[in-house]
Biopython code that builds the backbone (N, CA, C, O; Angstrom):
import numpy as np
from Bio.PDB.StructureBuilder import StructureBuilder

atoms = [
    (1, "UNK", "N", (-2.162, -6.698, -8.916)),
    (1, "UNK", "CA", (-1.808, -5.653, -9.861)),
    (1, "UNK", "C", (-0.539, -6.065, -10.594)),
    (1, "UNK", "O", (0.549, -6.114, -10.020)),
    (2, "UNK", "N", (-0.699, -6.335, -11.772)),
    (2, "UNK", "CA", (0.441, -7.060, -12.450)),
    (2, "UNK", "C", (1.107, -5.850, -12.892)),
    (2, "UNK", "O", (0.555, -4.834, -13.314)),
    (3, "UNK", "N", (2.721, -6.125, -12.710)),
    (3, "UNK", "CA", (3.519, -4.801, -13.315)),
    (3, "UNK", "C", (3.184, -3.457, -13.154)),
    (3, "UNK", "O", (2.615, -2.742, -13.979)),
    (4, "UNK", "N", (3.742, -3.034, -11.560)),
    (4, "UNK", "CA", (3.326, -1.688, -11.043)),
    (4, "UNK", "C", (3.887, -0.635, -11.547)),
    (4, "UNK", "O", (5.059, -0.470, -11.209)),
    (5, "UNK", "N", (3.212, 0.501, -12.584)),
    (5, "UNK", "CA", (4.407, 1.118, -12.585)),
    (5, "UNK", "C", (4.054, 2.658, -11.844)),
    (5, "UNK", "O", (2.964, 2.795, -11.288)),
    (6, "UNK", "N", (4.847, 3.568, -11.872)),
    (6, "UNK", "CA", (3.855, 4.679, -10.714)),
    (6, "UNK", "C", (2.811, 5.501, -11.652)),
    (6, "UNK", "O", (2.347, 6.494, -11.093)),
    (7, "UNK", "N", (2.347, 5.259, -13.017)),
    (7, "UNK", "CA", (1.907, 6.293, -13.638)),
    (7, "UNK", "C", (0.167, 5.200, -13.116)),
    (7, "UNK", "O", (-0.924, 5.697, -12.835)),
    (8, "UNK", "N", (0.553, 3.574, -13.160)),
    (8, "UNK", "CA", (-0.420, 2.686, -12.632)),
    (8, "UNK", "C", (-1.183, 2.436, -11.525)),
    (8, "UNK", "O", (-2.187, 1.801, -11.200)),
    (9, "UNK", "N", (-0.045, 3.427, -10.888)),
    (9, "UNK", "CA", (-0.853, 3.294, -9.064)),
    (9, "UNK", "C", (-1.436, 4.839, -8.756)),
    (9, "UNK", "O", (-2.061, 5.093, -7.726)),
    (10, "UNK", "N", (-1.098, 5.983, -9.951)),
    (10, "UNK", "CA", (-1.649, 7.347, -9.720)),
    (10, "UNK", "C", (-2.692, 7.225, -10.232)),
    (10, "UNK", "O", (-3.604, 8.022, -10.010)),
    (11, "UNK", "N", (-2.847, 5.917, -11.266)),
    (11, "UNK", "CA", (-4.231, 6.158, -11.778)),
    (11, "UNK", "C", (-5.133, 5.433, -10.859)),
    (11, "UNK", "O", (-6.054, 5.974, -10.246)),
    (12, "UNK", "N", (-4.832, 4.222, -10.798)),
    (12, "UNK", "CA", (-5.420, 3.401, -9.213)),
    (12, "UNK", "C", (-5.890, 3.967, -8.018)),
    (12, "UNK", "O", (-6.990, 3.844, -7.479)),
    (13, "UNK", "N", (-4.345, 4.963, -7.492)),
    (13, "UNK", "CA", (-3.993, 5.291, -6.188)),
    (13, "UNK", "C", (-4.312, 4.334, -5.372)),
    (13, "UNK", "O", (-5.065, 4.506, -4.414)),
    (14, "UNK", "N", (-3.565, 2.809, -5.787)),
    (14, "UNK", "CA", (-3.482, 1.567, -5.047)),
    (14, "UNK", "C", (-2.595, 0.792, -5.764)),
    (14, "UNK", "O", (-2.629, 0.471, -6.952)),
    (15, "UNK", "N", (-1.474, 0.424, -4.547)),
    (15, "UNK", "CA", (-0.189, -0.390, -4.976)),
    (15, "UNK", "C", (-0.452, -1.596, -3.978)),
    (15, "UNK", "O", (-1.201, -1.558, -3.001)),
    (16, "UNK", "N", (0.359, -2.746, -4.439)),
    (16, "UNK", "CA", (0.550, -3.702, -2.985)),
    (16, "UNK", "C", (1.054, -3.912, -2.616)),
    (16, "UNK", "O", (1.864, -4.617, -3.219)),
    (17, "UNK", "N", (1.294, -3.671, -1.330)),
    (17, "UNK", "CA", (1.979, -4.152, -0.098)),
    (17, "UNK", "C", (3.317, -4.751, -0.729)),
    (17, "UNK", "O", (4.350, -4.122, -0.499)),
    (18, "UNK", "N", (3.392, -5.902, -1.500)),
    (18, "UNK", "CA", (4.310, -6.489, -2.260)),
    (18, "UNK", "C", (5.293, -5.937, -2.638)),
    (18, "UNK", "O", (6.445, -6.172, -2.275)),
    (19, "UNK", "N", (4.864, -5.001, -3.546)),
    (19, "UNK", "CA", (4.836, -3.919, -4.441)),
    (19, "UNK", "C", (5.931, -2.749, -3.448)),
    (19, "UNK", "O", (7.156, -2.851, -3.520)),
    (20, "UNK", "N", (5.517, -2.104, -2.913)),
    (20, "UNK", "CA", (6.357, -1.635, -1.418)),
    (20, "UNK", "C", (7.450, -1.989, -0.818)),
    (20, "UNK", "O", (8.533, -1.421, -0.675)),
    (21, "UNK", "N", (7.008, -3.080, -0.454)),
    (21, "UNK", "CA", (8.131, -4.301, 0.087)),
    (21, "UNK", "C", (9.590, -4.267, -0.561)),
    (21, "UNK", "O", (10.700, -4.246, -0.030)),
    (22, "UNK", "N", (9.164, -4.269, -1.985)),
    (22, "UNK", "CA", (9.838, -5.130, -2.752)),
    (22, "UNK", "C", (10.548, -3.913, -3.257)),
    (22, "UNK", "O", (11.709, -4.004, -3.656)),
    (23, "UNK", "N", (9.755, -2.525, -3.256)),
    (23, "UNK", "CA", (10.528, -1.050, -3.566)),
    (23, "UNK", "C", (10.398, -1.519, -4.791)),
    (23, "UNK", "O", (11.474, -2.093, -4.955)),
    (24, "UNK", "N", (9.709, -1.671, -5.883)),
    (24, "UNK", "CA", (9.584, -1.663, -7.293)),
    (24, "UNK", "C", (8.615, -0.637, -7.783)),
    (24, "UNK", "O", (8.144, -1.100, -8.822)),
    (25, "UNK", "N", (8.149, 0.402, -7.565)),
    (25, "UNK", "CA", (7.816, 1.754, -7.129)),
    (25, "UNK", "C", (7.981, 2.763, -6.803)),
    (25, "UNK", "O", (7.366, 3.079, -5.785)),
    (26, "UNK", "N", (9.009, 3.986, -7.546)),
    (26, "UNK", "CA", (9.330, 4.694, -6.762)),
    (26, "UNK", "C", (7.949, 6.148, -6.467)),
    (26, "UNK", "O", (7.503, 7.032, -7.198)),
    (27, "UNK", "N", (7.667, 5.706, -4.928)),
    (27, "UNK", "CA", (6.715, 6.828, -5.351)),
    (27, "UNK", "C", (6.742, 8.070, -5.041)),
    (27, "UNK", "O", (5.649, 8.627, -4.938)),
    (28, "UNK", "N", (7.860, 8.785, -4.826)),
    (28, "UNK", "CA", (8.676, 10.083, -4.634)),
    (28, "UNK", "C", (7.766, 10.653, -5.931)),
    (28, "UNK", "O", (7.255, 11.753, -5.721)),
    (29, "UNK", "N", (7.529, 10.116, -7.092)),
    (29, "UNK", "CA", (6.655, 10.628, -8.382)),
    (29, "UNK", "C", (5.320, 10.609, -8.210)),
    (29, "UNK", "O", (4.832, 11.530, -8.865)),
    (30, "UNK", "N", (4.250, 9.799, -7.458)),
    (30, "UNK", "CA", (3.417, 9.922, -7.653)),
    (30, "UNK", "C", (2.804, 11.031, -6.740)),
    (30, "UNK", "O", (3.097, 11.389, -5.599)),
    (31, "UNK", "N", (1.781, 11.486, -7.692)),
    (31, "UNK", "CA", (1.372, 12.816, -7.530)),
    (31, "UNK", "C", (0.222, 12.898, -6.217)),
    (31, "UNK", "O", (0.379, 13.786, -5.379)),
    (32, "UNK", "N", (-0.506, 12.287, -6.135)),
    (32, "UNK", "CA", (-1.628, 12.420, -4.849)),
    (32, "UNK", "C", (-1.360, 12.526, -3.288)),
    (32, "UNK", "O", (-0.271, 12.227, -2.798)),
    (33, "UNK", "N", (-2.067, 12.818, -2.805)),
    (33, "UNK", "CA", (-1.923, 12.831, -1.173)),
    (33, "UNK", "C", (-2.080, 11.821, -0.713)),
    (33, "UNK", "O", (-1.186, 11.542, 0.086)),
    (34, "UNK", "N", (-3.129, 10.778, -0.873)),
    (34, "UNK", "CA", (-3.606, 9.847, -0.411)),
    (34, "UNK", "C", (-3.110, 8.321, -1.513)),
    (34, "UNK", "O", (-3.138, 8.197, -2.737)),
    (35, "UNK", "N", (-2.776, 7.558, -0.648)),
    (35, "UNK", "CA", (-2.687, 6.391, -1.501)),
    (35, "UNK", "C", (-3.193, 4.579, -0.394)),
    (35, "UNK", "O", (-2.861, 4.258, 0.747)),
    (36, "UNK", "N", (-4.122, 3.789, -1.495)),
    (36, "UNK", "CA", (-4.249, 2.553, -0.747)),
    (36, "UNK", "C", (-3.121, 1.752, -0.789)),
    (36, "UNK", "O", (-2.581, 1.429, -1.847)),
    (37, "UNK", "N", (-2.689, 1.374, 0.446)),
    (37, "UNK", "CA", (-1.503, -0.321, 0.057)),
    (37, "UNK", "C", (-2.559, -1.727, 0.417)),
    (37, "UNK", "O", (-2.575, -2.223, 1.544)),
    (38, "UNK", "N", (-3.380, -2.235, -0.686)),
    (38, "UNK", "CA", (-3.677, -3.751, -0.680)),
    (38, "UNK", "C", (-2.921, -4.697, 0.201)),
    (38, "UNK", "O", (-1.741, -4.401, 0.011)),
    (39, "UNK", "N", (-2.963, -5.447, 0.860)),
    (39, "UNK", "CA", (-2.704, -6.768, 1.142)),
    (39, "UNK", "C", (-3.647, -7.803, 0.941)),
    (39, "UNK", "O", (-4.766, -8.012, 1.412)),
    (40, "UNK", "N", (-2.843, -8.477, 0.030)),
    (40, "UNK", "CA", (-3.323, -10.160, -0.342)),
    (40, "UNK", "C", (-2.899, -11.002, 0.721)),
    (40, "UNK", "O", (-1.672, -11.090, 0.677)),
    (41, "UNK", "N", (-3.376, -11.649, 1.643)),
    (41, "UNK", "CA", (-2.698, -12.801, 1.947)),
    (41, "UNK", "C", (-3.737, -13.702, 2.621)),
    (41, "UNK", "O", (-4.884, -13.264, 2.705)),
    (42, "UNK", "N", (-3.377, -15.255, 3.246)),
    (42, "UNK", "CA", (-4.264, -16.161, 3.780)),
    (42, "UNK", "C", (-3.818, -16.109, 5.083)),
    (42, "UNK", "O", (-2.688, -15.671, 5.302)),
    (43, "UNK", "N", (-4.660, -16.560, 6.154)),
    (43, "UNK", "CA", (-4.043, -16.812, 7.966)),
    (43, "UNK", "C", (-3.723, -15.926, 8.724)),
    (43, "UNK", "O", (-3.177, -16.193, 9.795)),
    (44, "UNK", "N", (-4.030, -14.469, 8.283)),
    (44, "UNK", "CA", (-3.565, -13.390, 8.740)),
    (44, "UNK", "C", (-2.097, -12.325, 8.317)),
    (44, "UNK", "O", (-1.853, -11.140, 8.541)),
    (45, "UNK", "N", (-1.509, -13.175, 7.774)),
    (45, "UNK", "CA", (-0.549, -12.615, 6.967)),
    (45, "UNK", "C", (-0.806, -11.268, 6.405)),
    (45, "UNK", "O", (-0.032, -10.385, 6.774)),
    (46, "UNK", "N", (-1.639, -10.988, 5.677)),
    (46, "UNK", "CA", (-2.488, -10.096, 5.329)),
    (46, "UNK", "C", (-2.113, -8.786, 6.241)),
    (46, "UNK", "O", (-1.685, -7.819, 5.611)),
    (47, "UNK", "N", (-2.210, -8.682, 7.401)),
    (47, "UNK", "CA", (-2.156, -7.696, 8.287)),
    (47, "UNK", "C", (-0.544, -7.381, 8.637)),
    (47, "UNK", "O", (-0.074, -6.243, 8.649)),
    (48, "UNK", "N", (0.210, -8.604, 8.918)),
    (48, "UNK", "CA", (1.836, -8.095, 8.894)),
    (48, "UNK", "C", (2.261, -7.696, 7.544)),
    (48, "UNK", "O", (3.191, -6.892, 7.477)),
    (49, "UNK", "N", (1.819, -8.057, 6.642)),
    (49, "UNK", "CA", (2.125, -7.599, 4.952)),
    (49, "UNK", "C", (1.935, -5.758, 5.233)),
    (49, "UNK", "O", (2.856, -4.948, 5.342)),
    (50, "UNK", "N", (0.475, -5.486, 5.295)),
    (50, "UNK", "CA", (-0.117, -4.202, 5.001)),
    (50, "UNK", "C", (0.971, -3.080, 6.331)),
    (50, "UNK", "O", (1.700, -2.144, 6.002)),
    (51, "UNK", "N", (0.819, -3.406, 7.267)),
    (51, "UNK", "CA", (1.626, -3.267, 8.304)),
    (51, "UNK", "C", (2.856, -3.009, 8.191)),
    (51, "UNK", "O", (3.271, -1.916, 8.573)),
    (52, "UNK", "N", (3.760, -4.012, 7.611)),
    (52, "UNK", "CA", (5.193, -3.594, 7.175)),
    (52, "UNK", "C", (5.079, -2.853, 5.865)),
    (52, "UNK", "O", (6.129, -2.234, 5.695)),
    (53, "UNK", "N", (4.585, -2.741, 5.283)),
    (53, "UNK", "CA", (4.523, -1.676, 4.029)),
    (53, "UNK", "C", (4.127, -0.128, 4.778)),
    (53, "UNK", "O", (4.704, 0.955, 4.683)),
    (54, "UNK", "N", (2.723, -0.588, 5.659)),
    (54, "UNK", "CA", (3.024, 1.192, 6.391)),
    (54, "UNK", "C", (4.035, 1.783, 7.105)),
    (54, "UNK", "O", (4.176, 2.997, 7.250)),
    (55, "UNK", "N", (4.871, 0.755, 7.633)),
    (55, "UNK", "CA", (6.240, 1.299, 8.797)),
    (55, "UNK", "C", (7.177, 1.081, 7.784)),
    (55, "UNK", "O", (8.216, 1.447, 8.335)),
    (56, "UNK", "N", (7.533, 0.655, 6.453)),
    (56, "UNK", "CA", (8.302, 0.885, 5.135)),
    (56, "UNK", "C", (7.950, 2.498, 4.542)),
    (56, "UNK", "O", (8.742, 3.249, 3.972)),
    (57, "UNK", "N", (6.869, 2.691, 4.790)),
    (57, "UNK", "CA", (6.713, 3.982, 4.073)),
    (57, "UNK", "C", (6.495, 5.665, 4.864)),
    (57, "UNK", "O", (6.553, 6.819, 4.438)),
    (58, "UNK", "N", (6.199, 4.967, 6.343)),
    (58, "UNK", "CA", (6.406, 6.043, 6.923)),
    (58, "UNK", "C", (7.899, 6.558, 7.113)),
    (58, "UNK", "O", (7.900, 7.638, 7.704)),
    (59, "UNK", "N", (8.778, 6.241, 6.886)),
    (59, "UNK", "CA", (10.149, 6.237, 6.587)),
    (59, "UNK", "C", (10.859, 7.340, 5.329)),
    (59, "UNK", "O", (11.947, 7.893, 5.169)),
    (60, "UNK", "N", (9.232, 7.258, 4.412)),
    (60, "UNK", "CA", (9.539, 7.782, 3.572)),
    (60, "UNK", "C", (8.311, 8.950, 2.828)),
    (60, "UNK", "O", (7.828, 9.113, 1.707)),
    (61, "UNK", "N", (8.170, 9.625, 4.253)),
    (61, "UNK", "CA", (7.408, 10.674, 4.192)),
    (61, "UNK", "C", (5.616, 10.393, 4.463)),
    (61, "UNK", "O", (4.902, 11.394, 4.391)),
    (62, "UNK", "N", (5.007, 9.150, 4.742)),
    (62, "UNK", "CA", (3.733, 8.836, 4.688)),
    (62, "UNK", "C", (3.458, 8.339, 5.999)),
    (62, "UNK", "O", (4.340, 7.618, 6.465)),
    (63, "UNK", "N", (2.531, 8.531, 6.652)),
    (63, "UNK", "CA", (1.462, 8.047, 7.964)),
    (63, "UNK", "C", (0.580, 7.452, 7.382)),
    (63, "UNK", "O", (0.282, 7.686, 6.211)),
    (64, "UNK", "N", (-0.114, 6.375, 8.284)),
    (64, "UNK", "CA", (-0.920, 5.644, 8.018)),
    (64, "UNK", "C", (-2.083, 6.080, 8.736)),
    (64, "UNK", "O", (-2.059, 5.920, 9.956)),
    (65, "UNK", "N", (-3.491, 6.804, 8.006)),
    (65, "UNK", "CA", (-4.560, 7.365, 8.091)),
    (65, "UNK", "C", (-5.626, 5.841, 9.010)),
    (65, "UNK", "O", (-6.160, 6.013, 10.106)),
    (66, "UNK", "N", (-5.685, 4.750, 8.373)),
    (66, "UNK", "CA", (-6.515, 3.634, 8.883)),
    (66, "UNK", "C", (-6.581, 2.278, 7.943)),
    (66, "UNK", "O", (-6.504, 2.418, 6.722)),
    (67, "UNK", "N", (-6.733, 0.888, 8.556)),
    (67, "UNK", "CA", (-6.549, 0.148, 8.238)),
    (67, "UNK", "C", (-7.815, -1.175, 7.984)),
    (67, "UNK", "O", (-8.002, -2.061, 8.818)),
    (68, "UNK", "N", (-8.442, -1.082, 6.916)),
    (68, "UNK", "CA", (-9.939, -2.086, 6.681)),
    (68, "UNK", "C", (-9.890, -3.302, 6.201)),
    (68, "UNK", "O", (-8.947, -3.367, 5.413)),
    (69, "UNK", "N", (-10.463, -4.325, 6.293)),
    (69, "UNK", "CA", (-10.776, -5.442, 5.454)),
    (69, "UNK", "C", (-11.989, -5.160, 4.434)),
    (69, "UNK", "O", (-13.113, -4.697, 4.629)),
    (70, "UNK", "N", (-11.451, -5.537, 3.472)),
    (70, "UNK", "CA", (-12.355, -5.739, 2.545)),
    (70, "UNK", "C", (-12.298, -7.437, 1.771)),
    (70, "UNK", "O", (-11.309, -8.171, 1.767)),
    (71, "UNK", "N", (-13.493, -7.704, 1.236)),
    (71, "UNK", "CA", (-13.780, -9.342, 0.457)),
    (71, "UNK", "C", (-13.947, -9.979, 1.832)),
    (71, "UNK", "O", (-13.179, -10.941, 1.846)),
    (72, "UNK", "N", (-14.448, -9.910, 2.736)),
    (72, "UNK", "CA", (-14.364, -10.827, 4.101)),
    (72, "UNK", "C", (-13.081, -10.868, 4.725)),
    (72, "UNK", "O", (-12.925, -11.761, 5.557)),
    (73, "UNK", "N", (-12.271, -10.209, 4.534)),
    (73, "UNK", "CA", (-11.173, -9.827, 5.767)),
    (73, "UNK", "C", (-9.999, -10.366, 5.126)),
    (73, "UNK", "O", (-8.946, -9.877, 5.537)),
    (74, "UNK", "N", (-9.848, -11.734, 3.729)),
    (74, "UNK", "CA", (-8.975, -11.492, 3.341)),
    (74, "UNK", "C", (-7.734, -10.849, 2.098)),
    (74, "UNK", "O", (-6.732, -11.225, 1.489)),
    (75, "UNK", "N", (-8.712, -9.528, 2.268)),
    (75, "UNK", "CA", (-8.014, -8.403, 2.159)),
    (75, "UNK", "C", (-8.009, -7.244, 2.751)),
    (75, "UNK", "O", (-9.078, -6.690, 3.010)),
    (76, "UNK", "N", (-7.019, -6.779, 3.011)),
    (76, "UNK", "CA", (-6.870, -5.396, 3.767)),
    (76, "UNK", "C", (-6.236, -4.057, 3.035)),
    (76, "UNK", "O", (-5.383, -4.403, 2.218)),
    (77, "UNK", "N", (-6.385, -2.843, 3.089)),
    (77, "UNK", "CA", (-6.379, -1.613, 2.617)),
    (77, "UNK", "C", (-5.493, -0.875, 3.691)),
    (77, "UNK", "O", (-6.028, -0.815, 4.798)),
    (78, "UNK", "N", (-4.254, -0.305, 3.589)),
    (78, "UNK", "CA", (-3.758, 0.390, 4.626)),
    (78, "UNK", "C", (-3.920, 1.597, 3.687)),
    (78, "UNK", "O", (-3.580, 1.474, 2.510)),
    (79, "UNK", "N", (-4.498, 2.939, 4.215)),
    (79, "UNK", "CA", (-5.141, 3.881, 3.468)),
    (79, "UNK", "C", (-3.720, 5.427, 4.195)),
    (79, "UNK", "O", (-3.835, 6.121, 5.205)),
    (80, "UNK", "N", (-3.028, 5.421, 3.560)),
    (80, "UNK", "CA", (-1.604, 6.280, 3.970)),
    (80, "UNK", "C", (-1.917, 7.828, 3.490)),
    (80, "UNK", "O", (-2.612, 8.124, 2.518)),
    (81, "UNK", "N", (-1.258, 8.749, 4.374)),
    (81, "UNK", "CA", (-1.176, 10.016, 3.411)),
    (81, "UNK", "C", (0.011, 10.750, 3.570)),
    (81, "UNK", "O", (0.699, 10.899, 4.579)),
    (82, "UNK", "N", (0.171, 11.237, 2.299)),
    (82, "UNK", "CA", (1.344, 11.725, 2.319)),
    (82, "UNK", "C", (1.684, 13.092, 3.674)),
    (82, "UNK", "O", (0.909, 13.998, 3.981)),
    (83, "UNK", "N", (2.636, 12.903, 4.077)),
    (83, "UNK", "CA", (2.900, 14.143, 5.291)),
    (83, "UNK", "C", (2.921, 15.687, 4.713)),
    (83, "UNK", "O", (3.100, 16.632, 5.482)),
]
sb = StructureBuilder()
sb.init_structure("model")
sb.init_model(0)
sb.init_chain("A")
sb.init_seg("    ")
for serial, (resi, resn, name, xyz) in enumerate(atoms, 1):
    if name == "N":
        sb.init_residue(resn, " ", resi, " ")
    sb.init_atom(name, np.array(xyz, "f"), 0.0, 1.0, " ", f" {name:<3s}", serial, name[0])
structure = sb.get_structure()
């Protein structure tokens, strides 16, 4: 997702992991209950990425509902909702 901005991830309701990480997002604005965090990565990475973005954001009002692979596993969906 090139250049996240929050009006981009309300329309999505999917940011990445990256994206999180990196706090270039503030999503105190975005409007939904539910939001996906993507992880891209190779070797498993993928899962500590999605992972530290859910214990980054439960911090900041969100639980993490469940966690899938999708494309053959390397990508993952941490599927959060707001508290």
């Amino acid at each position: 997702m090139p250049h996240e901005t929050v009006e981009s991830v309300a329309r999505s309701r999917a940011i990445t992991a990256a994206a999180v990480l990196q706090q270039l997002v503030d999503l105190r604005a975005y409007p939904h209950r539910h939001l996906a965090v993507v992880a891209y990565a190779a070797g498993g990475d993928n899962i500590s990425q999605a992972l530290a973005a859910a214990d980054y954001l439960s911090h900041t009002g969100w639980e993490l509902v469940t966690l899938t692979e999708v494309g053959g596993g390397r990508t993952l969906l941490a599927i959060m909702r707001r508290r």
